[in-house]
C-alpha positions in Angstrom: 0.0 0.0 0.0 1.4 3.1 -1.0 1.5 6.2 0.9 -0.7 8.3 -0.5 -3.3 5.4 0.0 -3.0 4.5 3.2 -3.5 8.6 4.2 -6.5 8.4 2.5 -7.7 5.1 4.1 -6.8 6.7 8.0 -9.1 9.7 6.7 -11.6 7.5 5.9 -11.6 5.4 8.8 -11.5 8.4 11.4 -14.2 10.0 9.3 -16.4 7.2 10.1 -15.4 7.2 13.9 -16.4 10.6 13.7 -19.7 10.4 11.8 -20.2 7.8 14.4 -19.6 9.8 17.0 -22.2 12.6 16.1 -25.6 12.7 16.8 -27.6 12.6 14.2 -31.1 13.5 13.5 -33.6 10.8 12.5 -37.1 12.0 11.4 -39.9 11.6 13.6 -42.0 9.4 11.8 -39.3 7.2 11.1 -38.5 6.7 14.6 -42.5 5.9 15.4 -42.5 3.3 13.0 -39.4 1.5 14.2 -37.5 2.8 17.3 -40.0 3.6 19.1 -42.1 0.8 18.5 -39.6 -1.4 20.0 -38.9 0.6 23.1 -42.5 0.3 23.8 -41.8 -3.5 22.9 -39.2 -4.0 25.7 -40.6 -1.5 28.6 -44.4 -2.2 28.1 -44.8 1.7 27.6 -46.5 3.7 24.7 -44.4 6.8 23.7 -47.5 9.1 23.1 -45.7 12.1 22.5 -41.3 13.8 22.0 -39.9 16.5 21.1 -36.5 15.4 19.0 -35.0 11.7 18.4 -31.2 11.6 17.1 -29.0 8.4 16.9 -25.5 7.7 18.2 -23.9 4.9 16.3 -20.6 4.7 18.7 -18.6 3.9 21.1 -22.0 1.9 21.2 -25.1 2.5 19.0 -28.3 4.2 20.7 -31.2 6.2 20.0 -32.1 9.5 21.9 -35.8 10.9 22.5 -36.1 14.4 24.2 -38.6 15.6 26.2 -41.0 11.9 26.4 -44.4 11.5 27.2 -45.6 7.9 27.7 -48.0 5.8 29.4 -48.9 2.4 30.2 -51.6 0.4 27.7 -54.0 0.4 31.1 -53.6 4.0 32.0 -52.3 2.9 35.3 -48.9 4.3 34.8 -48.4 7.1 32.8 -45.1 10.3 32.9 -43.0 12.0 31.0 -39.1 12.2 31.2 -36.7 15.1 29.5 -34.8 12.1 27.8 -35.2 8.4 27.1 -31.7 6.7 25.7 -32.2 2.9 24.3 -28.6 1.2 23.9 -29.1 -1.1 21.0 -28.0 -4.6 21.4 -24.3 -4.6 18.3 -24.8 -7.8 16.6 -28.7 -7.7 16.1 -28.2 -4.7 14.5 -25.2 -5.6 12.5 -28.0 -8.4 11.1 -30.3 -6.3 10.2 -32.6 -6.5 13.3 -33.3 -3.3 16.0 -33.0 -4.5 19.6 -32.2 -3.0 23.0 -30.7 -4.2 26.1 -30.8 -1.0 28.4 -33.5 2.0 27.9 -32.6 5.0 30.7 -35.2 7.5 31.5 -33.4 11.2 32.8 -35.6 13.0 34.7 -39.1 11.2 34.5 -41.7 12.1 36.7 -43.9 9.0 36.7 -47.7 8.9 37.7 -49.3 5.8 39.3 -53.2 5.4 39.9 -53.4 4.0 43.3 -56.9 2.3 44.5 -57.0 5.3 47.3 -58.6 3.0 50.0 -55.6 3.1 52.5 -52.8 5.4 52.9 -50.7 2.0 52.8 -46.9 1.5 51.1 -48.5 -1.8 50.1 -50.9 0.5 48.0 -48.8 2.6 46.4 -46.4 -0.1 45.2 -49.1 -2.3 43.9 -48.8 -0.3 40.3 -45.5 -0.4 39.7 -45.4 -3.9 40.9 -48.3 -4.8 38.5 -46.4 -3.1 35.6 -43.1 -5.1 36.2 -45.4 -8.1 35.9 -47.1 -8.0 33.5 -44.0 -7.3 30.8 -43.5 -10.6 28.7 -39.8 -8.8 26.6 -37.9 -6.4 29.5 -34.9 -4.8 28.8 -33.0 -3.3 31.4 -34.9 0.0 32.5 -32.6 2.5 34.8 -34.5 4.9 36.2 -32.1 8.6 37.1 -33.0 11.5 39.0 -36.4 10.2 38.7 -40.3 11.1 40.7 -42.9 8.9 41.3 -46.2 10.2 42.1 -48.9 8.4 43.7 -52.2 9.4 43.0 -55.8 8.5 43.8 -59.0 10.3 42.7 -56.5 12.7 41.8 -54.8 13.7 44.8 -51.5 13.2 45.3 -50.8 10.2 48.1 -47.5 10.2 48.6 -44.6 11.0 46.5 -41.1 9.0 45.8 -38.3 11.4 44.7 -34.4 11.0 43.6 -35.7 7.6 42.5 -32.5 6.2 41.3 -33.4 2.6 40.3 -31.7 -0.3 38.0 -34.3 -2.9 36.8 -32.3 -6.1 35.6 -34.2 -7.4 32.0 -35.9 -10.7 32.5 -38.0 -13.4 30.7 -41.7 -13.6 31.8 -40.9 -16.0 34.4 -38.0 -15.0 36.1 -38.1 -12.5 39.1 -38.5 -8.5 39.1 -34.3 -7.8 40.1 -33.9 -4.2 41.3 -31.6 -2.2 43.5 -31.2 1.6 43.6 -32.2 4.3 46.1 -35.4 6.5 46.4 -36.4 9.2 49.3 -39.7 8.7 50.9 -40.8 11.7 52.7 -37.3 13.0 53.4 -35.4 10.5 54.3 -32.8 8.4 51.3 -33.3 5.0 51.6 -31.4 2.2 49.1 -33.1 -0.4 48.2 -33.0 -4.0 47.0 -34.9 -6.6 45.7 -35.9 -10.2 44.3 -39.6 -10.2 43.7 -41.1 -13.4 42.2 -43.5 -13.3 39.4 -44.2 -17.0 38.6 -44.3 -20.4 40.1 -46.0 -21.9 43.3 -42.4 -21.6 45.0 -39.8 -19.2 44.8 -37.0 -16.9 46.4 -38.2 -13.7 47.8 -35.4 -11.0 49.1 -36.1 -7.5 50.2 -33.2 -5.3 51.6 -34.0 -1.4 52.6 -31.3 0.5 54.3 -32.2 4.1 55.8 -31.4 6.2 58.7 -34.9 5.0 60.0 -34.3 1.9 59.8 -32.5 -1.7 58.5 -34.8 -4.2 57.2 -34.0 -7.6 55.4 -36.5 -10.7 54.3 -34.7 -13.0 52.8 -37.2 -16.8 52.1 -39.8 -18.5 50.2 -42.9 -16.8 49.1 -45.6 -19.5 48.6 -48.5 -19.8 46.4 -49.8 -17.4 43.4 -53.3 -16.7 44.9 -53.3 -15.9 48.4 -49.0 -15.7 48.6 -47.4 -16.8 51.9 -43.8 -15.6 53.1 -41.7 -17.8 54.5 -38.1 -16.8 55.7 -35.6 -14.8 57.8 -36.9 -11.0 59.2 -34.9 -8.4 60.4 -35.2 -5.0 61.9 -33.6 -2.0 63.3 -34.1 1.5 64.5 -32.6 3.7 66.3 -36.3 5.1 67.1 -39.3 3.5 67.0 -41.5 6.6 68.1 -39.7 7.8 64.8 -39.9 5.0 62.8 -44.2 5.1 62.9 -44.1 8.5 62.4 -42.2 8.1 58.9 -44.6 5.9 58.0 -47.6 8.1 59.4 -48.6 6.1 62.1 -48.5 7.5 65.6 -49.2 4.8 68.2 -50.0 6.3 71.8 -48.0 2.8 73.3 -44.3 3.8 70.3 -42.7 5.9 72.7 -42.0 3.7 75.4 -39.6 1.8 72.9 -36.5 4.0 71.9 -33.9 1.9 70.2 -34.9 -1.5 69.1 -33.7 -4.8 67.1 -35.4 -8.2 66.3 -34.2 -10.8 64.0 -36.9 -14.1 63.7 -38.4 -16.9 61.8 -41.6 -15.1 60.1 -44.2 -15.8 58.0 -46.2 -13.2 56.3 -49.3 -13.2 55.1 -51.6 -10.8 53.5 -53.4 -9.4 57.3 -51.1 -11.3 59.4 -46.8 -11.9 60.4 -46.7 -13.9 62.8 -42.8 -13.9 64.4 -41.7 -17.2 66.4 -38.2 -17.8 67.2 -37.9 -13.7 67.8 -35.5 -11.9 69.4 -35.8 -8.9 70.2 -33.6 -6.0 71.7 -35.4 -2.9 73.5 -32.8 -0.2 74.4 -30.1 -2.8 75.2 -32.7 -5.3 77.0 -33.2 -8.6 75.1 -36.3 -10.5 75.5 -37.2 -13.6 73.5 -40.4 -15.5 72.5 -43.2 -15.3 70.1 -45.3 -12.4 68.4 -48.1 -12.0 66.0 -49.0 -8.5 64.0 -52.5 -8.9 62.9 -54.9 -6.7 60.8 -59.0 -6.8 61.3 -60.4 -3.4 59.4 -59.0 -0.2 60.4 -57.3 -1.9 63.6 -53.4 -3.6 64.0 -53.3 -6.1 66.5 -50.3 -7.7 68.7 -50.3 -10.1 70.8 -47.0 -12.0 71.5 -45.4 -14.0 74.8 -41.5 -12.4 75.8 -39.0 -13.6 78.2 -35.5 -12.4 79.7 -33.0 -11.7 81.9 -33.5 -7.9 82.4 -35.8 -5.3 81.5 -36.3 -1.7 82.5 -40.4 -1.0 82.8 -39.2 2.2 84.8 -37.5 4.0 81.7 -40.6 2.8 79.3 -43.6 4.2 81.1 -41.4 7.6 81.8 -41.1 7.9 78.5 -45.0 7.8 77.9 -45.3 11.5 79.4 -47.8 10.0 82.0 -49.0 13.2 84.3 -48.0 13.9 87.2 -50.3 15.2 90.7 -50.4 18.9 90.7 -48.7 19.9 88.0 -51.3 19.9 85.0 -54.1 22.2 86.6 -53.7 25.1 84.6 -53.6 23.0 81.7 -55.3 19.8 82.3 -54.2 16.6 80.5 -56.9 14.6 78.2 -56.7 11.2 78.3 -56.7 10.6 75.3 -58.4 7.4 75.3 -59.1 6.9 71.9 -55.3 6.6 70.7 -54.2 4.6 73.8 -57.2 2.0 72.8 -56.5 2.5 68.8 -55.1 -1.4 68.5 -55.9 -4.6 70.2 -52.6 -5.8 72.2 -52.3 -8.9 74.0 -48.8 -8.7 75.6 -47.4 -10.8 78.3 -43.7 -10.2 79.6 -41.6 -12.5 82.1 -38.0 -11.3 83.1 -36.1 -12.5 85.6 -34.8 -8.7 86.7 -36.0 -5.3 86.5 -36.2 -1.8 87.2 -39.1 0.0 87.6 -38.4 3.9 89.3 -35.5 2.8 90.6 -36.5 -0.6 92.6 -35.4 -3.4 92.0 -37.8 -6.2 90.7 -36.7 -10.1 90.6 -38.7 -12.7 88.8 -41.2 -10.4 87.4 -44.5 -11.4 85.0 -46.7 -8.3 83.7 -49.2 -8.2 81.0 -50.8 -5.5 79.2 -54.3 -6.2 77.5 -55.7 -3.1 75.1 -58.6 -3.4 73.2 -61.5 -1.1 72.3 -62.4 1.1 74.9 -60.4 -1.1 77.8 -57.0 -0.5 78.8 -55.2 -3.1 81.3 -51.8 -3.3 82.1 -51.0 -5.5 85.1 -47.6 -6.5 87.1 -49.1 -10.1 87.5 -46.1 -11.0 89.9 -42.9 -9.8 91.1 -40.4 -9.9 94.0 -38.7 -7.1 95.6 -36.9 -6.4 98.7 -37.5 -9.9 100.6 -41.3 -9.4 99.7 -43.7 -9.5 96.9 -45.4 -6.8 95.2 -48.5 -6.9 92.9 -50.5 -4.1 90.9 -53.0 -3.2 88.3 -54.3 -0.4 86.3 -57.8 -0.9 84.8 -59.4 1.5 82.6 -62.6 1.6 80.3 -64.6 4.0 78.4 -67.7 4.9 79.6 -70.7 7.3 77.5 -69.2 10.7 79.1 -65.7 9.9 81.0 -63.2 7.0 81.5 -63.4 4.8 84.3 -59.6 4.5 85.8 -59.1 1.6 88.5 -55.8 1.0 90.7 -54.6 -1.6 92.7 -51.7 -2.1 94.3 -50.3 -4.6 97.5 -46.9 -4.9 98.7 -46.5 -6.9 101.1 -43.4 -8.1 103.3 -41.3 -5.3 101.6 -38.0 -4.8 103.3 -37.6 -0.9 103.3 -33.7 -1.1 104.4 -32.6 -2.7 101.4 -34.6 -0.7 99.2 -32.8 3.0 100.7 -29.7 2.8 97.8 -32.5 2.6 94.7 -35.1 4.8 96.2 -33.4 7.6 97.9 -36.7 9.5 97.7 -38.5 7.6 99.8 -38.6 8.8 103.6 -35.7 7.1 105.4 -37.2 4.3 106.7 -36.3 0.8 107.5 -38.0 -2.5 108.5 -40.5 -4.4 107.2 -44.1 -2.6 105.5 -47.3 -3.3 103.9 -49.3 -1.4 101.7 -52.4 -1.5 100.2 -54.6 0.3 98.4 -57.7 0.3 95.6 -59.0 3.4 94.0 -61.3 4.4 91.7 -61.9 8.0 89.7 -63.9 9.0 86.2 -62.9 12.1 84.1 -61.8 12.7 81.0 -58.7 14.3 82.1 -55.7 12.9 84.0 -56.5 16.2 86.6 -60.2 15.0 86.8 -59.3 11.4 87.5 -57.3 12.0 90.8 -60.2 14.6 91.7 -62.7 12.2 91.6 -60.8 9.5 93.2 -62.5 7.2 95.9 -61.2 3.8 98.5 -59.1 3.5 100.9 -55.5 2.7 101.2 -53.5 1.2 104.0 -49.6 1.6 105.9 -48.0 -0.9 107.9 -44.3 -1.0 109.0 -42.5 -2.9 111.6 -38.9 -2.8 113.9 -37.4 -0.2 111.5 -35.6 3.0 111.7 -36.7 6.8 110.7 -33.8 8.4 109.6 -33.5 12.4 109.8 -35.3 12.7 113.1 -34.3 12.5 116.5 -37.4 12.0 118.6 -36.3 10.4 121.8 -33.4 13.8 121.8 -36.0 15.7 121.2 -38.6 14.8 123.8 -35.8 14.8 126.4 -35.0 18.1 125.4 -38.2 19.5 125.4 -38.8 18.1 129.0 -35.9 19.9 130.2 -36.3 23.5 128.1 -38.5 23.7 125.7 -36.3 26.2 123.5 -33.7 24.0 123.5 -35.9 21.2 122.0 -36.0 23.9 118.8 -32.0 22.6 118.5 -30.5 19.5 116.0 -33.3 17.3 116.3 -33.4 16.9 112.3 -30.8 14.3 112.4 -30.0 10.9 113.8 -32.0 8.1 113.8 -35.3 7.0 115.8 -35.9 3.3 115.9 -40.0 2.1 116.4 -41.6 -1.1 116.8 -44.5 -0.3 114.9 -45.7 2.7 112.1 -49.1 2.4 110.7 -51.5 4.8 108.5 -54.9 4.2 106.7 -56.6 6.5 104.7 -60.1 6.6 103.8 -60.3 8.8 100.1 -63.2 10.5 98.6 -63.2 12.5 95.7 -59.9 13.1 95.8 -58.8 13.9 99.7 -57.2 11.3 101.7 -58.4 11.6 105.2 -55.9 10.1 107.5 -57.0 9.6 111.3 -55.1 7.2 112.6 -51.6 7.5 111.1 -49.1 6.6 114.5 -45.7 5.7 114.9 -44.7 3.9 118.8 -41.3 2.8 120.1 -39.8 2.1 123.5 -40.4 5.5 125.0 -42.7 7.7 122.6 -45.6 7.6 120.7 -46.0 9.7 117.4 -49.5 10.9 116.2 -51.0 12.4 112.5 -54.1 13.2 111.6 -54.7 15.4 108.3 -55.2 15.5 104.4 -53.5 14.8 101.3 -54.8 16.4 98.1 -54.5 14.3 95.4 -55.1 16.2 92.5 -52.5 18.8 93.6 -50.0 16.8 94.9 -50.0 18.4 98.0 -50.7 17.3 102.3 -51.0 18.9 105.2 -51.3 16.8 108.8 -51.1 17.9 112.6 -49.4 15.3 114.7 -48.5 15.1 118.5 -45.0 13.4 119.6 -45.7 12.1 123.4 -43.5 9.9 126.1 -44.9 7.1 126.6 -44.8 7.6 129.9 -45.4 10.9 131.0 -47.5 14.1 130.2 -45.4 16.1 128.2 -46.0 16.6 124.1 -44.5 18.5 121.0 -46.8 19.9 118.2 -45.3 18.8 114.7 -46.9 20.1 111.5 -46.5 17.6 108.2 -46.4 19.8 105.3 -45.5 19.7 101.5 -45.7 18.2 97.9 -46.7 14.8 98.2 -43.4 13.5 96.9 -41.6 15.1 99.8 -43.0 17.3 102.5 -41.3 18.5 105.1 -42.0 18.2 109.3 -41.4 21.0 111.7 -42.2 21.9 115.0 -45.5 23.7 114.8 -44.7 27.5 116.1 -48.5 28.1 115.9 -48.8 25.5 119.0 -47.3 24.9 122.4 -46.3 22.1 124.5 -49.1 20.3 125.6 -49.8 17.3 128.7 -50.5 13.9 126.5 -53.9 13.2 125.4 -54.9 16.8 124.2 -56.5 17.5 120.7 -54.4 18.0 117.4 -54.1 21.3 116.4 -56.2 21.6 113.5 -54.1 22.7 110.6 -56.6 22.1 107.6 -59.2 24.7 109.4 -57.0 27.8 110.8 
């Protein structure tokens, strides 16, 4: 080959390379009758309307549309995208034959017509789901910078943006293959997934990674007509309060969970996922056992059976917000009742250890029972201090109020040991009792403990009261009286018996007989405690046993801790006189 022909041929050949390279334009008819027809061939979706089409015949041969409007055959699906590049398959084409292996859409904004019954993910990924389906010829479809509107009766439902999705191509019967990442109401989430389309019997794997949460099924889905999931489940969050609220639920029960993790054997069905072989981690608290989610009409239900080693109940129902005495009157607290009752739960929980307020609880079994217009939680069992302690909280709607019922008995509880976890308690030791059943209606939490009726009852044993020094102080008082004014506020007082019983009605707890006795004195209170404001006020008389001589004391304070003084209002009285009457000066 001479020179001067092998210049010419280099000419040539980058001359084609960069013909190849250039776009060129095709006519728009010509591209209807061929290009586009197969597009809609291998993506299931009419092109109803573009802009500009141009070819690309290297590095690799493709068609370009501008500006696309398409559509599903059934109307279900239907968009537009600012481009739609189909990379044609080298060798068919080289044979004569148009066919593409990867169609991208830039930009689309896709519609999907939802059945607008339920505000449910399930719903809004039926139509895509149902598109996938039904294609008999896919290509590869990648999806960039893309929307996806949900809409029913034409309102918008919810909305997927910076969808970012590859669809693998597949024959009729193999599975939908797609990975990617979309944001769903603000948060990114990546996504994968093996969705079966055919057979009685097949692999099922979902995987969706988010700052909400971690979730992997990876099984068997069963059956074509009604499907059943059978397989491996896991979840994480580092919120669950947060995790409903991203998907727009807002159960009244979420925030006593923060953290949690569960990993079980699950099958899933369409209304029910029933959990056995669960574990599951609440705030670093592992309790395993069984658990069913159910669905009957507007209501979830969950019922399950949990055991461990530890669990702290005091941390969960602080985290509820429950009110407190006295400190909602300006603003009282509703109940509520309707969202506490919103879904049927069935929950029982055994641990061998737990916390609740700060006491320590060993072998411990509780149960909490919702359903419509009842709500039961109950601490069936559970041993603490040498003693046992047992309670219940009943409540149920009624036409105008809720009816709220508590019960409570603690009995043989060693207060000594108890002093390191409940520092707030008075300093007491020895052995107690208490009991106590109450009943109030309202429709606020303020209204409740206004309206509150029963008794309750206080018995301790051989203990100590720390912080007072009443035998000091009665031997004071018999020798000079101002002196007794002097450092009785510490020490200790041992008794041999302490006992109180209140009689309450709407609200006010009457105490008459509250008394304290030990080896040379004998301590009297009689008074009231306010319930709904948190607040008591009782008169008492501290007398010798044996002799005439008596101090006034005044009880006074919130009911978490008053405070008792010498009553300056009142003198030194023989034994046997009346209380000063506090509650009526």
């Amino acid at each position: 080959m001479t020179r001067r022909v092998s210049i010419l041929a280099y000419s040539l050949a980058i001359g084609l390379v960069l013909l190849g390279l250039q776009s060129w334009g095709v006519a728009v008819g010509l591209v209807e009758r061929h290009v586009v027809a197969r597009i809609e061939d291998r993506t299931g979706l009419k092109v109803t309307s573009l802009e500009h089409a141009s070819i690309v015949l290297l590095p690799l041969p493709r068609v370009e549309l501008s500006q696309v409007s398409f559509k599903q055959h059934d109307g279900l699906l239907s968009g537009k995208a600012s481009q739609l590049k189909a990379r044609a398959r080298l060798l068919p084409l080289l044979a004569g034959r148009l066919s593409f292996d990867r169609i991208d859409l830039i930009s689309p904004q896709i519609d999907a017509t939802v059945s607008g019954r339920d505000d449910e993910l399930s719903e809004w990924l039926a139509p895509p789901l149902a598109y996938l389906t039904s294609l008999t010829n896919q290509s590869r479809i990648v999806i960039i910078s893309g929307s996806v509107f949900a809409r029913a009766e034409g309102a918008i439902r919810t909305i997927l943006r910076d969808v970012n999705l590859i669809i693998e191509d597949r024959d009729p019967e193999e599975p939908i293959i797609a990975s990617g990442s979309v944001t769903w109401r603000g948060v990114a989430t990546n996504l994968s997934v093996v969705w079966p389309v055919a057979g009685e019997s097949a692999r099922l794997s979902l995987s969706a990674t988010s700052e909400r949460m971690n979730l992997r099924l990876d099984g068997i889905r069963s059956g074509l007509r009604e499907p059943v999931f059978n397989g491996q489940l896991s979840l994480s969050t580092p919120s669950l309060p947060e995790l409903f609220d991203w998907f727009g639920e807002t159960p009244r029960l979420a925030p006593a969970i923060g953290q949690l993790s569960i990993a079980a054997e699950a099958q899933i069905k369409a209304n029910e996922i029933s959990l056995s072989n669960a574990s599951a981690i609440f705030d670093g608290d592992r309790l395993d056992g069984a658990i069913m989610l159910g669905e009957a009409g507007q209501r979830w239900s969950l019922s399950g059976t949990l055991a461990g080693a530890t669990l702290d109940l005091g941390r969960m129902t602080n985290r509820l917000g429950l009110p407190k005495p006295g400190t909602g009157l300006a603003n009282p607290t509703p109940l509520e009742f309707e969202a506490w009752t919103a879904h049927d739960i069935d929950l029982r929980v055994s641990v061998d250890a737990a916390r609740l307020g700060g006491a320590r609880l060993s072998d411990v079994a509780t149960q909490l029972l919702v359903k419509k217009g009842r709500f039961e939680a109950g601490l069936l069992r559970a041993t603490a201090y040498g003693g046992s302690v047992k309670g219940r909280l009943l409540a149920s709607a009624t036409p105008n109020a809720i009816d709220v019922k508590l019960q409570g008995n603690l009995d043989r509880i060693n207060l000594g040991q108890s002093a390191t976890d409940l520092p707030e308690l008075p300093r007491l030791s020895g052995q107690g009792n208490l009991q106590f059943a109450l009943d109030g209606t309202g429709t606020t939490a303020e209204a409740v403990l206004a309206s509150l009726n029963g008794k309750a009852s206080l018995s301790l044993r051989q203990g100590e009261l720390g912080g007072f020094a009443f035998i000091d102080l009665l031997r004071r008082a018999e020798r000079n009286p101002v002196a007794a004014l002097r450092e009785w506020r510490q020490g200790k007082t041992p008794f041999d018996s302490a006992s109180a019983t209140a009689n309450v009605a709407d609200g006010i707890a009457t105490i008459t007989d509250a008394q304290m006795t030990g080896p040379t004195y004998r301590l009297a209170l009689a008074g009231q405690a306010f319930l709904q404001q948190g607040w008591i006020e009782m008169a008492g008389q501290l007398a010798q046993q044996s002799g005439s001589l008596t101090v006034p004391l005044v009880l006074q304070g919130p009911l978490e801790g008053p405070s008792l003084a010498l009553n300056s209002e009142a003198t030194l009285r023989p034994a046997g006189s009346t209380l000063p009457n506090l509650l009526t000066r």
